[in-house]
Structure formats: structure tokens, C-alpha cells
VEXDREN-2710 file (C-alpha; in Angstrom, 1 decimal):
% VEXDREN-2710
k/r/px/py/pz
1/UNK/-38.5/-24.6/181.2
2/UNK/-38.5/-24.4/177.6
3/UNK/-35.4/-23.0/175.7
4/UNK/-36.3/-21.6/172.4
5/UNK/-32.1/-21.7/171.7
6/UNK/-29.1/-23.6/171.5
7/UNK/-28.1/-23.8/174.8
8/UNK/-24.2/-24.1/175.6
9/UNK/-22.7/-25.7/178.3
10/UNK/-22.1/-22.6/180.1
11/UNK/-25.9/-21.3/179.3
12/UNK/-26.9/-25.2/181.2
13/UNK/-24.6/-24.9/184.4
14/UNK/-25.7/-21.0/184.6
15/UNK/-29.5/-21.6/184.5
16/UNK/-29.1/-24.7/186.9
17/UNK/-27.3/-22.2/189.2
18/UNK/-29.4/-19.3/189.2
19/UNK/-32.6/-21.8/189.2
20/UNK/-32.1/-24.6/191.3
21/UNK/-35.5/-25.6/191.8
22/UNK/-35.8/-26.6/187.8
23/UNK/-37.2/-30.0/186.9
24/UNK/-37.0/-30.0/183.2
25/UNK/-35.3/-28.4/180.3
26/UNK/-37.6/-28.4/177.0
27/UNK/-35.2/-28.0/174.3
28/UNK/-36.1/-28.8/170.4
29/UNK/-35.5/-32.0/168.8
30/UNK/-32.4/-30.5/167.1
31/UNK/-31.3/-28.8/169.6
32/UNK/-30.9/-31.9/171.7
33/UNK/-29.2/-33.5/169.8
34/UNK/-26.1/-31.2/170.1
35/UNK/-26.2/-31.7/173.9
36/UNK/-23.0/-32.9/175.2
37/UNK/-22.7/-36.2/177.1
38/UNK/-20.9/-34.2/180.0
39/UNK/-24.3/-31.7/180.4
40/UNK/-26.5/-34.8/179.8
41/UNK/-25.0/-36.6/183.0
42/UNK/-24.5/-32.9/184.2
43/UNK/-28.2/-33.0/184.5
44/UNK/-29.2/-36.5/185.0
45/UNK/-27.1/-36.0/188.2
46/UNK/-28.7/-32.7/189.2
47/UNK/-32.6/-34.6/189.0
48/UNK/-33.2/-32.2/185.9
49/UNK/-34.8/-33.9/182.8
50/UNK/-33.9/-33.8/179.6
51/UNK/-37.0/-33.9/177.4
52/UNK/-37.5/-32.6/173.1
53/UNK/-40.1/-30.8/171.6
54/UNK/-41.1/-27.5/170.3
55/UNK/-43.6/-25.0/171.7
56/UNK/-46.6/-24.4/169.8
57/UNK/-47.8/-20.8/169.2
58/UNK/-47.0/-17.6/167.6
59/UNK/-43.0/-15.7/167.6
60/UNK/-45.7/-13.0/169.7
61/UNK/-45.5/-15.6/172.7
62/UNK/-41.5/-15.3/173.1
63/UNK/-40.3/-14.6/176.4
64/UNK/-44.0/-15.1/178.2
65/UNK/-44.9/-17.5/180.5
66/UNK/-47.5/-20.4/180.0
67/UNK/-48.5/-22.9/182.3
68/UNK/-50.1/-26.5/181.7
69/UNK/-53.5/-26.5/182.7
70/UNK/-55.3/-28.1/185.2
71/UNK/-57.1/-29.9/182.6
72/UNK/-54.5/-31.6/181.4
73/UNK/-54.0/-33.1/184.9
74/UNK/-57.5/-33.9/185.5
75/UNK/-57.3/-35.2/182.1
76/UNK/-54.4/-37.5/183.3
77/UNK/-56.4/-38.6/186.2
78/UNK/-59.3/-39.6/184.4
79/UNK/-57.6/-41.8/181.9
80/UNK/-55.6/-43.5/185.0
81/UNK/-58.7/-44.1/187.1
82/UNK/-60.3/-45.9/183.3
83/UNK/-57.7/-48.0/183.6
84/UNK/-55.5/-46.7/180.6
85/UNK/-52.2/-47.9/180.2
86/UNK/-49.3/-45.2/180.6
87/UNK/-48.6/-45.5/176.4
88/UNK/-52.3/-45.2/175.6
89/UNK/-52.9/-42.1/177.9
90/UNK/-49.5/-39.9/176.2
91/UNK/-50.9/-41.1/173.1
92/UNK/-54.2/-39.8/173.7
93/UNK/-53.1/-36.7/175.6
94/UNK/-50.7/-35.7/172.8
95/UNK/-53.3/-36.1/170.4
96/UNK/-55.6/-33.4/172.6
97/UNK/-52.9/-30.8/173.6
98/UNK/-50.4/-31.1/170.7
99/UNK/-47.8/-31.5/174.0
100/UNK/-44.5/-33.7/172.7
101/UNK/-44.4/-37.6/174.4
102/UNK/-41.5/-36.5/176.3
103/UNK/-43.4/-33.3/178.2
104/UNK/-46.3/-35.7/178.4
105/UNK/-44.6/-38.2/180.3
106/UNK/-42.8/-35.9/182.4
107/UNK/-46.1/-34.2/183.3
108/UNK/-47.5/-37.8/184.2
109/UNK/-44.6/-38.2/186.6
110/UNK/-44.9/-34.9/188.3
111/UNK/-49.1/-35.4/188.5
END
């Protein structure tokens, strides 16, 4: 899930609760900085990961819902069964989705 704000601690703990099925908070670099080392482990504990990077797109797209293609998976898949390291494929698939490292990695987990 991708927050396009600076979430507080209260705005964490609240989505955690009222979503408990999240996998992954997408937060801007800045933004994730700010993050507290309380909600860090608060999260870390809770399976949730952390991960930076902006959204792509027009201030139109706010509030709607995109998903990752199944490209990007079979994408994944190919490069795995080439052979490709881990560190060449989130090179290569950042360079052909302009996805962050951190969502690409997640992604790669997940797939």
C-alpha cells in the first residue's frame, strides 16, 4: 500500500488494525525517513515491510487503485530461469517499469 503522506504513528497502528492482511507500506524517501524506530519494529514485528519510493503518474491517479502487472512477474520469472542474479534482475526491472529497488525486491519475494 502506497501512502502518498506523512504517516504518524497513530495513522501506522490504525491502518495495521483496520488492514491486517497488509504486506508492505510504500512511503516516499522522505517520508521514511521520519519513521520512528518504535513503528519500524512496530512493523518489522507485524511481517509488514517497510520499503521507499514514489508512485509515478499524474495528481489525477490519487486515491485509485493500481496493481502490478502480470508482466512484471512473468518478467521476473524469465530473468530467474536465464539465470540472472537477484541484483541484475531489480536493476533491469527498475530500468523497465520505473518501480523503486525496494518495491522491486519486495515484488521478487512475494513472486
Amino acid at each position: 500500500m502506497h501512502l502518498a503522506f506523512r504517516p504518524s504513528n497513530k495513522d501506522i497502528f490504525t491502518l495495521v488494525c483496520k488492514c491486517p492482511n497488509v504486506k508492505a507500506l510504500h512511503i516516499p524517501g522522505s517520508y521514511k525517513r521520519t519513521i520512528s524506530g518504535s513503528t519500524q519494529m512496530f512493523l518489522s514485528m507485524q511481517g509488514i515491510d517497510l520499503l521507499e519510493g514514489d508512485v509515478w503518474g499524474h495528481r489525477k491517479e490519487i486515491n485509485e487503485y493500481s496493481e502490478v502487472s502480470q508482466r512484471v512477474f512473468d518478467s521476473i520469472k524469465k530473468y530467474r530461469s536465464e539465470g540472472l542474479s537477484e541484483e541484475n534482475i531489480v536493476d533491469k526491472m527498475a530500468k523497465e517499469t520505473r518501480l523503486g529497488s525496494d518495491f522491486i525486491e519486495f515484488i521478487m519475494k512475494q513472486a
